[in-house]
DRENSE-343208 format. One record per residue (C-alpha): residue in one letter; x, y, z. Coordinates in pm, whole numbers, plus 50000, padded with zeros to 5 digits. Layout:
// residues N
aXYZ ...
//
This chain:
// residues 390
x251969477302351 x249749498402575 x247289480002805 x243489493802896 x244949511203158 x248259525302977 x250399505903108 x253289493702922 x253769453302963 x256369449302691 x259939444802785 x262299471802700 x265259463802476 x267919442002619 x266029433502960 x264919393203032 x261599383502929 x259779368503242 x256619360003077 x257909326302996 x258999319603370 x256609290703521 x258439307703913 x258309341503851 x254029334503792 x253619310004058 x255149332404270 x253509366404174 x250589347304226 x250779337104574 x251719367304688 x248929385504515 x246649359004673 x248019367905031 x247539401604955 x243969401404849 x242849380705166 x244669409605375 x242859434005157 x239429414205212 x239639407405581 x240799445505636 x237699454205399 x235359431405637 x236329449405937 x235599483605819 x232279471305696 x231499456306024 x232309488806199 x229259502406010 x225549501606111 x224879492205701 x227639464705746 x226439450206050 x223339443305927 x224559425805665 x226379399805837 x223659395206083 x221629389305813 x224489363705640 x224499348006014 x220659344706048 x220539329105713 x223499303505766 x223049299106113 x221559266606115 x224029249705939 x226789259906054 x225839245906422 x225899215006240 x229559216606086 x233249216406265 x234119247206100 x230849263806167 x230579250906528 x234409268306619 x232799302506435 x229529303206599 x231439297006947 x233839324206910 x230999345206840 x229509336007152 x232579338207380 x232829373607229 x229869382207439 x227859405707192 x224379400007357 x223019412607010 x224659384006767 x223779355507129 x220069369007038 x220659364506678 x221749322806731 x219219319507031 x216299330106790 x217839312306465 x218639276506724 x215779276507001 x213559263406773 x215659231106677 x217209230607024 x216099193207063 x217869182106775 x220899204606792 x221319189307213 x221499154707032 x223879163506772 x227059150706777 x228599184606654 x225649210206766 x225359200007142 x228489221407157 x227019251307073 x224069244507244 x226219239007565 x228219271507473 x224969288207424 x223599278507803 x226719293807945 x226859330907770 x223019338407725 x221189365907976 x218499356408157 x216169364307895 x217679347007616 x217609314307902 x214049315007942 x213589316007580 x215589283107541 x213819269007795 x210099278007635 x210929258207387 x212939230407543 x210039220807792 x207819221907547 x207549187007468 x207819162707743 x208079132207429 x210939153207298 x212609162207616 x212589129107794 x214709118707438 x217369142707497 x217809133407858 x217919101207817 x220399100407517 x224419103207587 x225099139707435 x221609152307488 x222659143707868 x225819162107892 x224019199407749 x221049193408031 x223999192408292 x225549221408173 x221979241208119 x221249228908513 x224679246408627 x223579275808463 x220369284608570 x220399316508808 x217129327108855 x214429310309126 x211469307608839 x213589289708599 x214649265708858 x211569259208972 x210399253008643 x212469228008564 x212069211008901 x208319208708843 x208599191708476 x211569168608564 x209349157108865 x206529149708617 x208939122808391 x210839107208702 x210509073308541 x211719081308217 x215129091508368 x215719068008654 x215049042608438 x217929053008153 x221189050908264 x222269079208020 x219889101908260 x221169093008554 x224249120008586 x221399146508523 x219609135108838 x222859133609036 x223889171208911 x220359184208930 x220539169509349 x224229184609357 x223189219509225 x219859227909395 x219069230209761 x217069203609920 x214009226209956 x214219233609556 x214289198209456 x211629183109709 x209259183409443 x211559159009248 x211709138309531 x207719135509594 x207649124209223 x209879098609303 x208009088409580 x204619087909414 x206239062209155 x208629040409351 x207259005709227 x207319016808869 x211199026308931 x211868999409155 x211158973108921 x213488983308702 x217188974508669 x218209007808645 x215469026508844 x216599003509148 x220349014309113 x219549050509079 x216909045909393 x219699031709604 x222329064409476 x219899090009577 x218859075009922 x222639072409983 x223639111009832 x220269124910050 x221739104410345 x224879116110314 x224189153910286 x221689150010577 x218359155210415 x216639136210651 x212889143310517 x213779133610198 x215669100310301 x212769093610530 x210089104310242 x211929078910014 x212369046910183 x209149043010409 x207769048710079 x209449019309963 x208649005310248 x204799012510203 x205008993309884 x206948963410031 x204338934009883 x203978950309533 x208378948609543 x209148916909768 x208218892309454 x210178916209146 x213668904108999 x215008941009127 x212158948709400 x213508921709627 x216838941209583 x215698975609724 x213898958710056 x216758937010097 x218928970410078 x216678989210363 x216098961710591 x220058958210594 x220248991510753 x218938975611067 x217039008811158 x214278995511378 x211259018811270 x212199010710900 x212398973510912 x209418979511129 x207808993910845 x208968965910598 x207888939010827 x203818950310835 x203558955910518 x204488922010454 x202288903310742 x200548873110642 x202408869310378 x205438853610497 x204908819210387 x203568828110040 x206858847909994 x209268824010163 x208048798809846 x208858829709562 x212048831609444 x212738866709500 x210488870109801 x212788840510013 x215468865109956 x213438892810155 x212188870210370 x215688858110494 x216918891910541 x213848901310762 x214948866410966 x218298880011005 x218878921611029 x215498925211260 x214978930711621 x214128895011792 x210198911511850 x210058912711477 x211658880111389 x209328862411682 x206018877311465 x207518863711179 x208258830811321 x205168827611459 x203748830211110 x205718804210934 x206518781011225 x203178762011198 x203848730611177 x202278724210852 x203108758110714 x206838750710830 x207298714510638 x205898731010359 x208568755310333 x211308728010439 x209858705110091 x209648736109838 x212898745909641 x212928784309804 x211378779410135 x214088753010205 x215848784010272 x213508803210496 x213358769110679 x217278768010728 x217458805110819 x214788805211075 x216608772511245 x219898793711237 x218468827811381 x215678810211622 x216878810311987 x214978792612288 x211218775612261 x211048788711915 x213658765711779 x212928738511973 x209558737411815 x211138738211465 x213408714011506 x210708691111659 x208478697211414 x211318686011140 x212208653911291 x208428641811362 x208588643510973 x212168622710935 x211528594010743 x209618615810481 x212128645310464 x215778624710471 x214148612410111 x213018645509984 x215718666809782 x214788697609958 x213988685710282 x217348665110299 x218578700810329 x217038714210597 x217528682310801 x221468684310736 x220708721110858 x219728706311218 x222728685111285 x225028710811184 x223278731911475 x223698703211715 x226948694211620 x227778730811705 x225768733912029 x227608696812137 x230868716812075 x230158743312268 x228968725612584 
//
């Protein structure tokens, strides 16, 4: 029996019949199989190597480009691709991926790519990504500020070459300061972007910081970060900006002394016991000393002004709260007990003789008060000390 192609199928006389053998199939048919993929990928190749052929997988790329960033399998394709370094098929994925490029830096499979993508594109292809990254400051403030979206703005930052690009992005991340030293997730971007650009690049960054201070200052996380760049800026010795930073805080001392995380920042510069600063500090909050020694979170700044300060400084403040009314006021209130106890501890000569006088012409009243009980047991634990001494 003679098959379309005449070839003769049927056994001959006397030889085995392997039609009926389940191994010899299974096995013809795996090798076939291996053959056929060699056959196909060989057949790929020499399609590739023509113009007609190229074009036809760019156009398979463009068309499945998308989701493929999305997928394992895709993501490990698209990345060879890119490693490759054919600036033709990096222009193909940066034209099919820019405009998504939000998304895709957000994606738990995509940011990859996108990451991949920052670190083979030209110059060209960067600026396009970065068109339509900066596009939207709603949309770029949520990739910064989430976990992955984070990690591809680092790598884009270490892989920006040119001066205009830079600069761009140094004049739109100074325009959403807030937005990521308030996010925790956004902090390492701040701390690469000050790591990878020279001082004079990132000044910008640094006035916008500046110009907002009591917006990030009240802030948990804004206060942290505030305190990490002051330190990194110190460290380096970027004087202007250091300087630029903290008598700006220090400018803004009253709107901070009273906040849950302002109070934390003053405290923070005051303990640096540089005498211009705490200068600085110290006017800003002038006749205001007694109104913040009864605030919870203004005591706190209040004490540390008693105790890092040059005695000059602590006499003006002294001055202000050691009027004798003023002073049992603060020695009967639940926060200016405190004040009260730290001035008698820091006070030297007629100063503290005129507290301490003005606490016991008040006895009777204060050894009764819960508060004032305080600051009385305050005094004889200063002249049980001084009696030791002598």
């Amino acid at each position: 029996m003679m098959n379309a192609g005449g070839l003769n199928f049927m056994p001959s006389t006397g030889a085995m019949d392997f039609r009926n053998s389940s191994y010899f199939s299974s096995s013809l048919s795996l090798t076939n199989m291996q053959l056929w993929r060699e056959e196909l990928r060989s057949r790929i190749d020499l399609i590739a190597m023509t113009s007609e052929g190229r074009r036809f997988i760019e156009e398979e790329l463009r068309s499945r480009i998308n989701l493929a960033a999305i997928s394992s399998e895709g993501r490990r394709f698209l990345e060879k691709k890119l490693e490759a370094g054919d600036h033709e098929i990096v222009g193909i994925i940066v034209e099919k991926l820019k405009h998504n490029i939000h998304a895709l830096m957000v994606h738990d499979v995509a940011n990859f790519v996108i990451r991949k993508l920052f670190e083979v594109c030209t110059e060209e292809q960067m600026s396009e990504l970065l068109v339509e990254l900066l596009s939207s400051h709603s949309k770029l403030v949520y990739v910064c500020t989430h976990s992955l979206g984070a990690r591809a703005v680092q790598t884009l930052l270490q892989n920006l070459k040119i001066w205009n690009q830079r600069l761009t992005v140094i004049f739109v991340f100074s325009r959403i300061v807030v937005d990521l030293t308030t996010n925790r997730c956004s902090h390492h971007i701040i701390m690469h972007f000050l790591k990878h650009f020279h001082s004079q690049e990132y000044k910008l960054f640094i006035e916008g910081l500046a110009n907002n201070l009591v917006d990030i200052c009240t802030n948990k996380d804004g206060c942290s970060m505030i305190k990490k760049i002051i330190t990194y800026v110190e460290v380096v010795g970027d004087l202007s900006s250091w300087e630029l930073l903290t008598f700006a805080i220090a400018s803004q001392a009253l709107s901070l002394a009273e906040d849950e995380y302002g109070n934390c920042i003053l405290q923070y510069l005051v303990e640096l016991r540089i005498p211009d600063l705490t200068t600085s500090v110290v006017a800003s909050l002038l006749g205001r000393f007694v109104f913040l020694s009864k605030n919870k979170f203004g005591s706190r700044v209040v004490e540390g002004c008693l105790q890092c300060t040059t005695s000059p400084l602590k006499e003006v403040i002294m001055i202000e709260i050691g009027e004798p009314l003023q002073f049992l006021s603060l020695a009967k209130n639940v926060y200016g007990k405190y004040v009260a106890r730290t001035a008698l501890q820091v006070s030297r000569g007629r100063i503290n003789k005129l507290l301490i006088r003005c606490v016991k012409s008040r006895y009777t009243m204060l050894k009764s008060h819960i508060h004032g009980s305080k600051v009385l047991q305050e005094i004889k634990k200063l002249e049980r000390g001084r009696r030791h001494v002598i």
